[in-house]
N, C-alpha and C positions, 0 to 999 in steps of 0.2 A: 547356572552360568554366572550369575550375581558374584556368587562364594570366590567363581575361578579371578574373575577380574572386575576391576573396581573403575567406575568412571576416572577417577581421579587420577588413576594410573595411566591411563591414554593419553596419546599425544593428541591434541588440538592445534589446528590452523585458522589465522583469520583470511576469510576473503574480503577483499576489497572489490565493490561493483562500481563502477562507473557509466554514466551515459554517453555516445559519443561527442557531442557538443553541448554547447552551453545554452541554446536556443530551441535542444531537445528538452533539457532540462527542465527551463522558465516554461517552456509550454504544457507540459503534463504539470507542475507543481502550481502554476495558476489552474489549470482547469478543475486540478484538484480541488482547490479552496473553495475555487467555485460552487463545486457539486456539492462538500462539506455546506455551507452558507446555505446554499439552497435548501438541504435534506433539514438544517438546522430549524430553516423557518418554518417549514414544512410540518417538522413536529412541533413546534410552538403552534402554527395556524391548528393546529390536530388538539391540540391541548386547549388552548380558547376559545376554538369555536364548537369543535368537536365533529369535525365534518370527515369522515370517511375518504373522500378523495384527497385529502392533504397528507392523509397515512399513506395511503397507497404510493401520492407523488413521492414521498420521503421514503419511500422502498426501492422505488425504480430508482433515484437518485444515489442509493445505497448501493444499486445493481451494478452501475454506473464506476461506484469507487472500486467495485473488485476488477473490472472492465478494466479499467485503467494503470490497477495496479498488476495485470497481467502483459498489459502491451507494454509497461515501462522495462520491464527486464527480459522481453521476446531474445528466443535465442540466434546469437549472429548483429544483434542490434546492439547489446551492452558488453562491455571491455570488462573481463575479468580476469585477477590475477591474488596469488597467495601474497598476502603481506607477509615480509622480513621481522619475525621478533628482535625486539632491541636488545 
């Protein structure tokens, strides 16, 4: 199938996703950071002291980042549409 057609030959479209407001936005992109800092110190607390529950926390809080990155583009909740090449 390779031989017949070549990536390069296909047409591609960009999508553009958006959230519906700006409030939706701020709020998942803080909570992100959040969890990010958390999980961060978490493996640092895991790294100096060496303490098993600090890895674990820095797991679930990892759990957490895919959690969120699946409710930010729930469908019917985010505005999608093909961008116009220039």
């Amino acid at each position: 199938m390779n031989k017949i057609i070549t990536r390069n030959q296909l047409k591609s479209e960009k999508l553009v996703i958006r959230p519906n407001n700006l409030i939706y936005f701020l709020k998942f992109s803080l909570m992100y950071m959040f969890v990010m800092v958390m999980g961060a110190v978490c493996i640092a607390g895991f790294i100096s002291i060496g303490n098993v529950i600090m890895l674990l926390l820095a797991i679930v809080f990892f759990l957490f980042i895919l959690v969120f990155n699946t409710v930010t583009v729930m469908p019917g909740q985010a505005y999608g549409k093909l961008a116009n090449p220039k």
